[in-house]
Backbone as JSON Lines, residues from 0, in Angstrom:
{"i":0,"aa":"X","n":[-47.6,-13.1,39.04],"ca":[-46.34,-12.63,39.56],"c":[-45.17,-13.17,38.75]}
{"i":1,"aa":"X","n":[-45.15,-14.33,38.72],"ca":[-44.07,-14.8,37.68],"c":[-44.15,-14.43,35.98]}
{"i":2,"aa":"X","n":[-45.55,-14.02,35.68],"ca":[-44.84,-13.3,34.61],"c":[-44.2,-12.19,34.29]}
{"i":3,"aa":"X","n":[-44.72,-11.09,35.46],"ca":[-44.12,-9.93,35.49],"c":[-42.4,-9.85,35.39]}
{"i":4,"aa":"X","n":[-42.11,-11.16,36.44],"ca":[-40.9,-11.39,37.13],"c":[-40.12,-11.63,35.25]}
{"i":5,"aa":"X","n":[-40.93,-12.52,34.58],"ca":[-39.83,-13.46,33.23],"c":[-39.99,-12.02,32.48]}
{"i":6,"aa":"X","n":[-40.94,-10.68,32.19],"ca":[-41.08,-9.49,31.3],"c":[-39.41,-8.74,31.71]}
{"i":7,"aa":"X","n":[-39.58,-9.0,33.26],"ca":[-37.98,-7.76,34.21],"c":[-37.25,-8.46,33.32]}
{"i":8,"aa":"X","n":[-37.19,-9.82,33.41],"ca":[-35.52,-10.55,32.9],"c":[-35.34,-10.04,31.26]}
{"i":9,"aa":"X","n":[-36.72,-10.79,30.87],"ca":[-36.29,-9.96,29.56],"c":[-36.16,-8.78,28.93]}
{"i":10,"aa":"X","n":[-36.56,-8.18,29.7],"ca":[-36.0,-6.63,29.37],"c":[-34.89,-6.18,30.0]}
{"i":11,"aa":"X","n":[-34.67,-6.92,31.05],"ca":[-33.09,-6.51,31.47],"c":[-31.96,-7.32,30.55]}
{"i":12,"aa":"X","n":[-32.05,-8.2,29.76],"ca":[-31.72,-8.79,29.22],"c":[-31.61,-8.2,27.57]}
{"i":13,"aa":"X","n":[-32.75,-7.57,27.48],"ca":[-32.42,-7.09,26.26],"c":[-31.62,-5.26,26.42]}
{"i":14,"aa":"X","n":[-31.8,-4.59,27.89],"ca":[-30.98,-3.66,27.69],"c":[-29.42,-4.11,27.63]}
{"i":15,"aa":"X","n":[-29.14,-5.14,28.59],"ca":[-27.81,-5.56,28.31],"c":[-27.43,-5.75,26.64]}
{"i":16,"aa":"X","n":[-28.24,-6.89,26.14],"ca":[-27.92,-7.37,24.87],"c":[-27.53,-5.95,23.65]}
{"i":17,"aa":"X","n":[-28.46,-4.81,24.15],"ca":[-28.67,-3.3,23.11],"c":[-27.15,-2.42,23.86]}
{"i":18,"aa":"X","n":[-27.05,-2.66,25.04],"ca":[-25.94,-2.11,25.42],"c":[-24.27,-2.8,25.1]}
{"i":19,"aa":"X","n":[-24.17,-4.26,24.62],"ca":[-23.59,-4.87,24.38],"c":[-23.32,-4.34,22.85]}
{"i":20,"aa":"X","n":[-24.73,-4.61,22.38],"ca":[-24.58,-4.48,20.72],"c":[-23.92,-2.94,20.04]}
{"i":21,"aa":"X","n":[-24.1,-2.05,21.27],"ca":[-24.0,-0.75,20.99],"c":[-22.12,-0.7,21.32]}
{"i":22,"aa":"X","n":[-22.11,-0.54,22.59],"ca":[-20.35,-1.43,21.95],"c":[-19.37,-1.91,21.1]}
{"i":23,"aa":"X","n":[-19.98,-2.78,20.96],"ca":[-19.65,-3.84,19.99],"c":[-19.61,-2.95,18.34]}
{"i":24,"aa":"X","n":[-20.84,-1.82,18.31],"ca":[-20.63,-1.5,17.07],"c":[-19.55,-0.28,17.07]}
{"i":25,"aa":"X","n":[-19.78,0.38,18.06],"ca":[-18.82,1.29,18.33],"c":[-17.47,1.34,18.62]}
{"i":26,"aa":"X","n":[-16.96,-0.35,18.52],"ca":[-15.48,-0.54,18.48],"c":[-14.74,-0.4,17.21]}
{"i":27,"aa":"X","n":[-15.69,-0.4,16.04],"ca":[-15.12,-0.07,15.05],"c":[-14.11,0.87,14.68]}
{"i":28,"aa":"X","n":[-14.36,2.02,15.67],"ca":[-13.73,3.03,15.6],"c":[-12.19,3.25,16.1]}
{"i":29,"aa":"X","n":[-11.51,1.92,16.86],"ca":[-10.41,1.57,16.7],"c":[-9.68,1.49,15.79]}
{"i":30,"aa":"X","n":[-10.06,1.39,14.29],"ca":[-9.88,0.77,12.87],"c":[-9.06,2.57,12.66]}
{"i":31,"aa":"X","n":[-9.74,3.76,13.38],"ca":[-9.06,4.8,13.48],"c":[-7.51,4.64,13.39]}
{"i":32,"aa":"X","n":[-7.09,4.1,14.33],"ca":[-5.77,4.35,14.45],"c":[-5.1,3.13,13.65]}
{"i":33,"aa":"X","n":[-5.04,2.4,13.17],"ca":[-5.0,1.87,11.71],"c":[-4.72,3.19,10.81]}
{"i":34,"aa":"X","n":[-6.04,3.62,10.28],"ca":[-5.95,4.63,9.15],"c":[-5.19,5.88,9.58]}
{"i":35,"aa":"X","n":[-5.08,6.25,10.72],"ca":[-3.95,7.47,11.01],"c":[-2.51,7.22,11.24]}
{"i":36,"aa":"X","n":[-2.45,5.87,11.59],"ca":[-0.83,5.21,11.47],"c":[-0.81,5.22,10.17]}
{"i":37,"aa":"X","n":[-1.39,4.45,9.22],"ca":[-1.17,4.35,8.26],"c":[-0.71,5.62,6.95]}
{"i":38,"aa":"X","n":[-1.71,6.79,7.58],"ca":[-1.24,8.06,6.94],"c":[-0.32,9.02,7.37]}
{"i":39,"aa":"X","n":[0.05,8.51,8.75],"ca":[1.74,8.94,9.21],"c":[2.54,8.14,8.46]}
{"i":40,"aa":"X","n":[2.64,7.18,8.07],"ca":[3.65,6.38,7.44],"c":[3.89,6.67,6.37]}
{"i":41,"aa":"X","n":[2.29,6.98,5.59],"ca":[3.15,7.37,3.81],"c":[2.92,8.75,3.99]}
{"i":42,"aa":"X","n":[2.99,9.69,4.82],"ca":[3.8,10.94,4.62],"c":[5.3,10.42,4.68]}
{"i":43,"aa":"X","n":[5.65,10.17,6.1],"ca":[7.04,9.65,6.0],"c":[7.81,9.17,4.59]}
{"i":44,"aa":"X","n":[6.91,8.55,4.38],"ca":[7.87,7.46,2.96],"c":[7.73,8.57,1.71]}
{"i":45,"aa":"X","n":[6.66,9.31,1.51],"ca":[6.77,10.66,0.6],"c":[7.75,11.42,0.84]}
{"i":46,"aa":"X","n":[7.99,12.04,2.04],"ca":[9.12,12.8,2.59],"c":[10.31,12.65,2.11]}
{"i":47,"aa":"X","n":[10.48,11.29,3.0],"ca":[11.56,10.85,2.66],"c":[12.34,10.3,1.72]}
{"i":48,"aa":"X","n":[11.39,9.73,0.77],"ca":[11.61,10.08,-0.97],"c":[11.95,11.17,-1.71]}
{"i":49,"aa":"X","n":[11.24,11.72,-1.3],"ca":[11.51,13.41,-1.85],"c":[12.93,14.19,-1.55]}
{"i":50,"aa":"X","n":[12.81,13.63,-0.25],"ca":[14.23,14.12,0.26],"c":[15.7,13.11,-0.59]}
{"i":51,"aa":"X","n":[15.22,11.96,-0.22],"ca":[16.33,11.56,-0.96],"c":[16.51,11.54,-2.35]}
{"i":52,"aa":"X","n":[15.23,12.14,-3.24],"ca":[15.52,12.54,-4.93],"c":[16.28,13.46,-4.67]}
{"i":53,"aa":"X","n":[15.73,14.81,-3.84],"ca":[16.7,16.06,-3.99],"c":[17.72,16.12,-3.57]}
{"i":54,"aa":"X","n":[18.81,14.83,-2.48],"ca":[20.09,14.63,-1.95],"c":[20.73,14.28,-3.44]}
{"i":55,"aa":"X","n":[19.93,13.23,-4.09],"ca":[20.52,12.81,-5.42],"c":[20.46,13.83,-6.62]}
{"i":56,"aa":"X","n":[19.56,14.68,-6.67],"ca":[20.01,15.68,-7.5],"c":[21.17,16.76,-7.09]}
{"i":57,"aa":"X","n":[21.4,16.38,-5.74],"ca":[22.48,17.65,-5.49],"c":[23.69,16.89,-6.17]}
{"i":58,"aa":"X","n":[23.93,15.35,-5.79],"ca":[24.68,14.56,-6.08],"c":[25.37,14.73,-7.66]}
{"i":59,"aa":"X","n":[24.24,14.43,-8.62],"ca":[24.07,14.79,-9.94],"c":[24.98,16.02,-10.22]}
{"i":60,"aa":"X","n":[24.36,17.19,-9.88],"ca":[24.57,18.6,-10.11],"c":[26.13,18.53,-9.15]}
{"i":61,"aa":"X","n":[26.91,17.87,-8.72],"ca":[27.87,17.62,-8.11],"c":[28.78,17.11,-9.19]}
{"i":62,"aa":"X","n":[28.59,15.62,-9.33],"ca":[29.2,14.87,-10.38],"c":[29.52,15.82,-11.81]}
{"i":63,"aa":"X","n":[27.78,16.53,-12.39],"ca":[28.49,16.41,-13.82],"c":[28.87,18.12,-14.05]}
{"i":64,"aa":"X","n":[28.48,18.66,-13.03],"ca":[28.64,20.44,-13.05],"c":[30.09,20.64,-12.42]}
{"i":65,"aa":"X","n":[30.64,19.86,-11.28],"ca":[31.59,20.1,-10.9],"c":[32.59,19.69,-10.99]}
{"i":66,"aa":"X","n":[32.59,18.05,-11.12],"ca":[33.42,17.36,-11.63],"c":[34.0,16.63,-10.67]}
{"i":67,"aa":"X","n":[33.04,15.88,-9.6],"ca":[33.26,15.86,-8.38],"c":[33.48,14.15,-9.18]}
{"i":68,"aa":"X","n":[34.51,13.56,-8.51],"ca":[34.41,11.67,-8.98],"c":[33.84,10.92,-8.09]}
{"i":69,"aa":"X","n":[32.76,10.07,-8.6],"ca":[32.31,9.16,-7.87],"c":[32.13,7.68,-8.27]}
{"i":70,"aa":"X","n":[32.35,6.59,-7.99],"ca":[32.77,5.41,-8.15],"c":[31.3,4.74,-8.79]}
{"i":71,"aa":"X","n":[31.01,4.26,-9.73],"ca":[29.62,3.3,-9.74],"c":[28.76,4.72,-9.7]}
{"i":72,"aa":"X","n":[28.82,5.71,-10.54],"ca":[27.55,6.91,-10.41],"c":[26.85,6.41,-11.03]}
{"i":73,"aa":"X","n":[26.36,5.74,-12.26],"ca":[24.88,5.97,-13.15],"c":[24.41,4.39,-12.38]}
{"i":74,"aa":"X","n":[25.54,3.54,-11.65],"ca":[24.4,2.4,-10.62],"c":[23.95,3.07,-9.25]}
{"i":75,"aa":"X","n":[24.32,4.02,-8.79],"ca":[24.23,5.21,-7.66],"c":[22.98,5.42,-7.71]}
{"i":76,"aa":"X","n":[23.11,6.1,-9.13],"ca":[22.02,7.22,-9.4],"c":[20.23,6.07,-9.64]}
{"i":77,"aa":"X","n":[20.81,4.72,-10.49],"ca":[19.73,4.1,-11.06],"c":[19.15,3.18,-9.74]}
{"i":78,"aa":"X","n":[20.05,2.71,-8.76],"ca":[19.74,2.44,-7.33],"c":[18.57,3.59,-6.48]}
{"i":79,"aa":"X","n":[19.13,4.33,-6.73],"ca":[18.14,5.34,-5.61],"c":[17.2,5.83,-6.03]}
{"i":80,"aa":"X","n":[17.17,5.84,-7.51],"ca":[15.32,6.24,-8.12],"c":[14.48,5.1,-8.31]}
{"i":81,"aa":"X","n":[15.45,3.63,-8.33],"ca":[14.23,2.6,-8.14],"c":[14.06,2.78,-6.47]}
{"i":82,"aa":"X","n":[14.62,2.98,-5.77],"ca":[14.47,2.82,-4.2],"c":[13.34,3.73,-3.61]}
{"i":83,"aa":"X","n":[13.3,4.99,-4.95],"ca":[12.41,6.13,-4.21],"c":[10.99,5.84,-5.28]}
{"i":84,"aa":"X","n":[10.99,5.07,-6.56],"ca":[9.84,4.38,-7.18],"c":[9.09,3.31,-5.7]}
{"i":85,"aa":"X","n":[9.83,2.56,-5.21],"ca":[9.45,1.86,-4.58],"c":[8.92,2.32,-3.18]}
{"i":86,"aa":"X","n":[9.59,3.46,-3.0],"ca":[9.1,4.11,-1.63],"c":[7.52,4.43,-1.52]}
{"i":87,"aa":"X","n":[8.01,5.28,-3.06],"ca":[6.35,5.94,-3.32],"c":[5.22,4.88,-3.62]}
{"i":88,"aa":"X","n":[5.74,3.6,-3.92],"ca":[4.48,2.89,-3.98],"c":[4.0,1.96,-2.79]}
{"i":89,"aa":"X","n":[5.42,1.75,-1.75],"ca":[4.6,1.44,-0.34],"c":[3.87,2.91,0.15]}
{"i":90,"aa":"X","n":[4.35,3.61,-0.08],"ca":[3.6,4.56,0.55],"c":[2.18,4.85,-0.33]}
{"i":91,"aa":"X","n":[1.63,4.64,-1.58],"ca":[0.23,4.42,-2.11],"c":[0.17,3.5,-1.37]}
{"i":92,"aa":"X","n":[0.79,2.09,-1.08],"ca":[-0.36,1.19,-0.32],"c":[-0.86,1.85,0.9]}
{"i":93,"aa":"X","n":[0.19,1.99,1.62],"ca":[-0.16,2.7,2.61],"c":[-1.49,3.85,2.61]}
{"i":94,"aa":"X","n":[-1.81,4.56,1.74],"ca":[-2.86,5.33,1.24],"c":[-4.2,4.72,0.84]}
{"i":95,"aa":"X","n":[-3.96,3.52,0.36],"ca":[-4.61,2.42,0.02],"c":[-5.46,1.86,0.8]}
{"i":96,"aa":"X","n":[-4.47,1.75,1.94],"ca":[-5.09,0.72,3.12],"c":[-5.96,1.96,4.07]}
{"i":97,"aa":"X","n":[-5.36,2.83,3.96],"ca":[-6.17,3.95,4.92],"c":[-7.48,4.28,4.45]}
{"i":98,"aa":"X","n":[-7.46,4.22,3.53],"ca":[-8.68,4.82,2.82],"c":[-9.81,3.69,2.44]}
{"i":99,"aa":"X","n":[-9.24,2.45,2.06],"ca":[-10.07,1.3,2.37],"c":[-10.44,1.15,3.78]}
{"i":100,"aa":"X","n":[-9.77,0.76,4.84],"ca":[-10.42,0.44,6.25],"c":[-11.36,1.8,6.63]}
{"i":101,"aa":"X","n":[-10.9,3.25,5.98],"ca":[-11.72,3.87,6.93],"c":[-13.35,4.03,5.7]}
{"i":102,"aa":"X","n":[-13.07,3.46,4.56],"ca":[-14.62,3.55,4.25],"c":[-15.3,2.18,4.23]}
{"i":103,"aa":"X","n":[-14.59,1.1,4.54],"ca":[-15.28,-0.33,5.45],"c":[-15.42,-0.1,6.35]}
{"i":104,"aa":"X","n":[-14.89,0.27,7.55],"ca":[-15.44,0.27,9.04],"c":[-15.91,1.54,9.85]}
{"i":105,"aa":"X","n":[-15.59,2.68,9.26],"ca":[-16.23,4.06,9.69],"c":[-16.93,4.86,8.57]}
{"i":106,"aa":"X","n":[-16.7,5.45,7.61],"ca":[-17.95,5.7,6.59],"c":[-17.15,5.92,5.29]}
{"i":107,"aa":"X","n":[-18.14,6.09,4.1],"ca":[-17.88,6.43,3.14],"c":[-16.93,8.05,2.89]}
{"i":108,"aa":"X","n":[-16.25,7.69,1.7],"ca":[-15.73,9.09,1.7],"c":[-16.85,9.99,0.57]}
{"i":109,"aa":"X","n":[-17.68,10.84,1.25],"ca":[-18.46,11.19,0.2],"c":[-17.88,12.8,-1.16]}
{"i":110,"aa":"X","n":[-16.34,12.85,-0.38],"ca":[-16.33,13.94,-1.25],"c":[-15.52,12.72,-2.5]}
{"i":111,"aa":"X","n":[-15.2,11.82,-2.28],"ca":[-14.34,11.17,-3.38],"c":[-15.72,10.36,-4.31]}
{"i":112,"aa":"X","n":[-17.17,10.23,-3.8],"ca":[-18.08,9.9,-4.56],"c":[-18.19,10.84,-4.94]}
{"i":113,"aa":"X","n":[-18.23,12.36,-5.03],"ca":[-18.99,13.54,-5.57],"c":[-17.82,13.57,-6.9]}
{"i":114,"aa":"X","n":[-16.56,13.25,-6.45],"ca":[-15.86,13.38,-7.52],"c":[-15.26,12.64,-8.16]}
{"i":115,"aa":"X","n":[-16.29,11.72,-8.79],"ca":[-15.96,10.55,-9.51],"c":[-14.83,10.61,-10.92]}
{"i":116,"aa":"X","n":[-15.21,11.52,-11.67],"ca":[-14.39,12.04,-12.92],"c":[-12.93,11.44,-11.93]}
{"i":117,"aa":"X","n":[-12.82,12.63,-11.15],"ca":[-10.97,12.74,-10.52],"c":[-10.82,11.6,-9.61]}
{"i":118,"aa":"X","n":[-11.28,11.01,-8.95],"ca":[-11.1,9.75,-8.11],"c":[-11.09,8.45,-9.0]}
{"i":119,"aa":"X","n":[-11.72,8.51,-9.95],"ca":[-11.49,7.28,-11.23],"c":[-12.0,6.16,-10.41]}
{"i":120,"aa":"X","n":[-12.86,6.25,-9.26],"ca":[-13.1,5.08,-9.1],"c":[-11.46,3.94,-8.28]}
{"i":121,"aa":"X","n":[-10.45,4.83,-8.63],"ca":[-9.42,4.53,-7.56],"c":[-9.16,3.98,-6.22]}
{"i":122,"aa":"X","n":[-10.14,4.66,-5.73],"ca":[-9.3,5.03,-4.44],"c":[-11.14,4.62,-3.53]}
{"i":123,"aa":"X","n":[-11.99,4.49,-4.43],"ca":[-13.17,3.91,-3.29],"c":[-13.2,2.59,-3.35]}
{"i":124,"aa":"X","n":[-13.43,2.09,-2.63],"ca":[-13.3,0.45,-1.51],"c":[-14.43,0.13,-1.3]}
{"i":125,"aa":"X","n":[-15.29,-0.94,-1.69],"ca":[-16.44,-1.19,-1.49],"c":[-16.32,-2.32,-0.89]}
{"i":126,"aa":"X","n":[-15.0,-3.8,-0.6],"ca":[-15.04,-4.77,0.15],"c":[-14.11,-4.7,0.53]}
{"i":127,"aa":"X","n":[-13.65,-5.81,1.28],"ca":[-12.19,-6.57,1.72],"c":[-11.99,-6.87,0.35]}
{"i":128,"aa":"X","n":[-12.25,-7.74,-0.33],"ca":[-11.56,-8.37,-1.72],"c":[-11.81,-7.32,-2.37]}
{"i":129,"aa":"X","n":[-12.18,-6.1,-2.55],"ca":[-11.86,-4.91,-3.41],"c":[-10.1,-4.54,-2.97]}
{"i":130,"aa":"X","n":[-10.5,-4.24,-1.51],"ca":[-9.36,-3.77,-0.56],"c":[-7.74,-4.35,-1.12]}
{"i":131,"aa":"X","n":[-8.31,-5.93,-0.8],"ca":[-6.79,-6.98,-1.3],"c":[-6.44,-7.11,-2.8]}
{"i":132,"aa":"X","n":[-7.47,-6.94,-3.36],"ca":[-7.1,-6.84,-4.74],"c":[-6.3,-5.67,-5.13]}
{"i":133,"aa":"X","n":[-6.8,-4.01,-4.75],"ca":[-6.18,-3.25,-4.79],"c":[-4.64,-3.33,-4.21]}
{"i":134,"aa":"X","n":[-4.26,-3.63,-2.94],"ca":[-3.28,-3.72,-2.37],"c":[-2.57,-4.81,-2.93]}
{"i":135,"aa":"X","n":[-2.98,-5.88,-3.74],"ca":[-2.1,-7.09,-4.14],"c":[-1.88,-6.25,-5.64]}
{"i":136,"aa":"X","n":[-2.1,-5.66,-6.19],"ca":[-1.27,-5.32,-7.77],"c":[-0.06,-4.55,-7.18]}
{"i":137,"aa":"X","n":[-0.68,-3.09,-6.42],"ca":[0.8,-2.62,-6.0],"c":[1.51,-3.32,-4.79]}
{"i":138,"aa":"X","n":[1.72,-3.98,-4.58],"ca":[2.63,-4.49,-3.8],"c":[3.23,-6.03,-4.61]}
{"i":139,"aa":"X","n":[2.48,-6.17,-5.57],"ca":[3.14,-7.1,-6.91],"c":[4.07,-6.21,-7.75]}
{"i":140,"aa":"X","n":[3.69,-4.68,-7.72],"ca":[4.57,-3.59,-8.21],"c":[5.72,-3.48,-7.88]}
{"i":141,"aa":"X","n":[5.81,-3.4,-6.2],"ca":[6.63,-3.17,-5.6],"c":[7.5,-4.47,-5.84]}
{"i":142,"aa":"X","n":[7.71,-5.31,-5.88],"ca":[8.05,-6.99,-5.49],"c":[8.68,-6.43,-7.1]}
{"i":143,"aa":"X","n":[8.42,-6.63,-8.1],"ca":[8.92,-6.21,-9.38],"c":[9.77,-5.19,-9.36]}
{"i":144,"aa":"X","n":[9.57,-4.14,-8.67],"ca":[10.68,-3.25,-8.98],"c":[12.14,-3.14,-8.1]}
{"i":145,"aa":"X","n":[11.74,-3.88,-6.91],"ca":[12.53,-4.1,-6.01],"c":[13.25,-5.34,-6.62]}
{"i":146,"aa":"X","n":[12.97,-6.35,-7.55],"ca":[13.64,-7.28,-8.43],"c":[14.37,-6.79,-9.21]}
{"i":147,"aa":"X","n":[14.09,-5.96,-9.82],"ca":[14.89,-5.16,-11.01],"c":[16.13,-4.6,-10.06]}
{"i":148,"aa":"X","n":[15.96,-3.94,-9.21],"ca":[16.78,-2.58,-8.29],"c":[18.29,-4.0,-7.81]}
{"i":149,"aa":"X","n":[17.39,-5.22,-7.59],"ca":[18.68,-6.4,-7.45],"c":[19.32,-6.65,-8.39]}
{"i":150,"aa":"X","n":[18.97,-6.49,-9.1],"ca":[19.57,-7.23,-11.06],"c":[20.72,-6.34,-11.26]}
{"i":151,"aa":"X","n":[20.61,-4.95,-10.41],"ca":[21.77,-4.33,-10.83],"c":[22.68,-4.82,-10.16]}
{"i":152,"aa":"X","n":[22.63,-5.39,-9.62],"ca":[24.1,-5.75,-8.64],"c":[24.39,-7.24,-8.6]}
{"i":153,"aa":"X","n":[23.81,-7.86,-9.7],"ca":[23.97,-9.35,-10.22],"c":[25.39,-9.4,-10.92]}
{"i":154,"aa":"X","n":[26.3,-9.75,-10.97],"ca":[27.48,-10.13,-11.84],"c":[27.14,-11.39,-12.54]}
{"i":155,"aa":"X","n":[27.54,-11.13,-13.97],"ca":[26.62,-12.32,-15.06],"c":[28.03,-12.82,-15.65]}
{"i":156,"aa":"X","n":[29.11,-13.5,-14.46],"ca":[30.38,-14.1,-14.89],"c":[29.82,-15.28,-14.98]}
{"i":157,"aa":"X","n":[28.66,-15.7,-14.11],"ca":[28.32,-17.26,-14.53],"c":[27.29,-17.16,-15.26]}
{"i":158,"aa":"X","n":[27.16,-18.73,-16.26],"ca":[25.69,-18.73,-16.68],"c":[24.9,-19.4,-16.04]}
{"i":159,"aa":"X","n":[24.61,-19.43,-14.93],"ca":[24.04,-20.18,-14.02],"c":[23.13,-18.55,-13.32]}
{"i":160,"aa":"X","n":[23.82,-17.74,-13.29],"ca":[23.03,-16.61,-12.8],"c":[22.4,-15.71,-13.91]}
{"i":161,"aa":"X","n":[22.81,-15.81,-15.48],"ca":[22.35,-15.0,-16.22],"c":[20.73,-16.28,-16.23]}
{"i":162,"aa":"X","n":[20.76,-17.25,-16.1],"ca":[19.72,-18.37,-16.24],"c":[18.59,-18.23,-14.96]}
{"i":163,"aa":"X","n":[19.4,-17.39,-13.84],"ca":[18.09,-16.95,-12.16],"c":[17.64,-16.17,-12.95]}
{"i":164,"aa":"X","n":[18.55,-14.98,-13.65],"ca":[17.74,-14.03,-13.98],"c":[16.59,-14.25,-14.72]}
{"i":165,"aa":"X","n":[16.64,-14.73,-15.96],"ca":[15.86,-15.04,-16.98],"c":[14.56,-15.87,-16.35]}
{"i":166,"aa":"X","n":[14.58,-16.71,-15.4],"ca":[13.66,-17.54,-14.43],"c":[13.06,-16.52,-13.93]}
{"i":167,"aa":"X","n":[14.02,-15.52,-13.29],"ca":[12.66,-14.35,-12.92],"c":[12.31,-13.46,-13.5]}
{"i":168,"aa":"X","n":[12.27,-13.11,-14.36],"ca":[11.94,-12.17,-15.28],"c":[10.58,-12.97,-15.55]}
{"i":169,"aa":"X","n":[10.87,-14.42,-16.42],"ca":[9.58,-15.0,-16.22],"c":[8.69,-15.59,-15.25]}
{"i":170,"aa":"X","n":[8.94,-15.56,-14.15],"ca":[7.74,-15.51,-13.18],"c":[7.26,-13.88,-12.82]}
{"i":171,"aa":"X","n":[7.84,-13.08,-12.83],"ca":[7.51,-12.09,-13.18],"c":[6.14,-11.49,-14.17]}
{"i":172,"aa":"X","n":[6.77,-12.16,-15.16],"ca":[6.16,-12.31,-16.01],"c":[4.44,-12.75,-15.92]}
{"i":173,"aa":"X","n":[4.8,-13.75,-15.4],"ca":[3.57,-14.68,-15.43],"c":[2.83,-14.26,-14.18]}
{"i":174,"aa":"X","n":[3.56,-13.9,-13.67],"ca":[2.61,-13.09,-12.55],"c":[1.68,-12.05,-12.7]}
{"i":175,"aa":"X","n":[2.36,-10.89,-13.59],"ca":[1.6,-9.97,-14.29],"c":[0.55,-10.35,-15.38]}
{"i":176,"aa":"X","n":[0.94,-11.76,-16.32],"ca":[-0.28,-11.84,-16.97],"c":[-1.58,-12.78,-15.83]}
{"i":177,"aa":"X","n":[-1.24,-13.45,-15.36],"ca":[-2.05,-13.92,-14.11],"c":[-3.05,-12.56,-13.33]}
{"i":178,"aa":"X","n":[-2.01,-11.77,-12.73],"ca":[-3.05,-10.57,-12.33],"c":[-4.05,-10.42,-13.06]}
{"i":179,"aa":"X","n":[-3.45,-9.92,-14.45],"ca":[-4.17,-8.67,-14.83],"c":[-5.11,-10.16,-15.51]}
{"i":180,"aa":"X","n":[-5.51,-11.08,-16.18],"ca":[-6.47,-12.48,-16.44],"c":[-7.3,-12.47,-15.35]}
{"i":181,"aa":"X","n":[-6.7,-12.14,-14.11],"ca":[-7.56,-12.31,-12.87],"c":[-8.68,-11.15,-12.62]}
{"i":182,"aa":"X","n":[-8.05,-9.59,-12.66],"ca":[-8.77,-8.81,-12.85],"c":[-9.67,-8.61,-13.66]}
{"i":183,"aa":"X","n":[-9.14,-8.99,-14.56],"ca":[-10.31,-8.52,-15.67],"c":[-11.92,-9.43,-16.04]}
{"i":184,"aa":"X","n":[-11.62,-10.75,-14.85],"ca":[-12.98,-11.4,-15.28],"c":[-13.95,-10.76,-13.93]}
């Protein structure tokens, strides 16, 4: 009798444990809304890039077709195409991250394996440290260009600031040869 009784436990024990485990694997699929936030966002930031190149080309086609005056135009103009460089590359991370979490935690993308030539091997994610590596160059991109987009609005009356600059340019610097030393082993 008592063994029958210890066979019930353990099998009730192991449907729990299979019903637990089955759960447990099936929460992954939360990681969903991750990757669909994430691809609402860089539409947005595409959009809205786009939109604000073509406000600035109306701008342009304003200034030099019409003869419209505007104060600071070619820092105007050189402001808002690093702003929309930078848009478009949070918004690749953003693409980045979607497409990494959803082929770590829900499946492979098999049409981007079929098309290896055009995917370059880009855009498939085989770890987390694939994942962060990918996401740490462009967003070292971003950090760089968003440095530059400041430099325009540096006044170099002191030499104390033409000397920040030059400091960051070379950590800059050294950051990029660091990456790319890092990548490549």
């Amino acid at each position: 009798m008592k063994l029958i009784q210890v066979k019930i436990i353990v099998r009730g024990s192991d449907v729990v444990k299979e019903m637990f485990e089955k759960i447990l694997w099936s929460s992954r699929y939360v990681v969903l809304l991750a990757v669909i936030s994430s691809i609402v966002g860089m539409l947005l930031l595409f959009l809205l890039s786009a939109a604000d190149m073509a406000n600035l080309a109306w701008e342009f086609i304003e200034y030099s077709l019409l003869g419209v005056e505007k104060e600071n135009f070619h820092i105007t103009v050189v402001s808002h195409v690093i702003t929309a460089v930078d848009d478009f590359l949070l918004a690749t991370v953003l693409l980045i991250f979607a497409l990494g979490l959803y082929e770590l935690f829900i499946s492979k993308l098999n049409i981007a394996e079929d098309e290896v030539e055009n995917a370059n091997n880009i855009l498939m994610i085989s770890s987390l440290d694939d994942l962060k590596d990918r996401l740490g160059k462009v967003i070292m991109m971003i950090l760089i260009v968003t440095f530059f987009k400041n430099v325009l609005y540096v006044t170099f009356d002191n030499p104390l600031n033409i000397l920040y600059m030059g400091a960051g340019i070379l950590m800059i610097s050294l950051a990029g040869y660091f990456s790319h030393k890092s990548s490549s082993h």
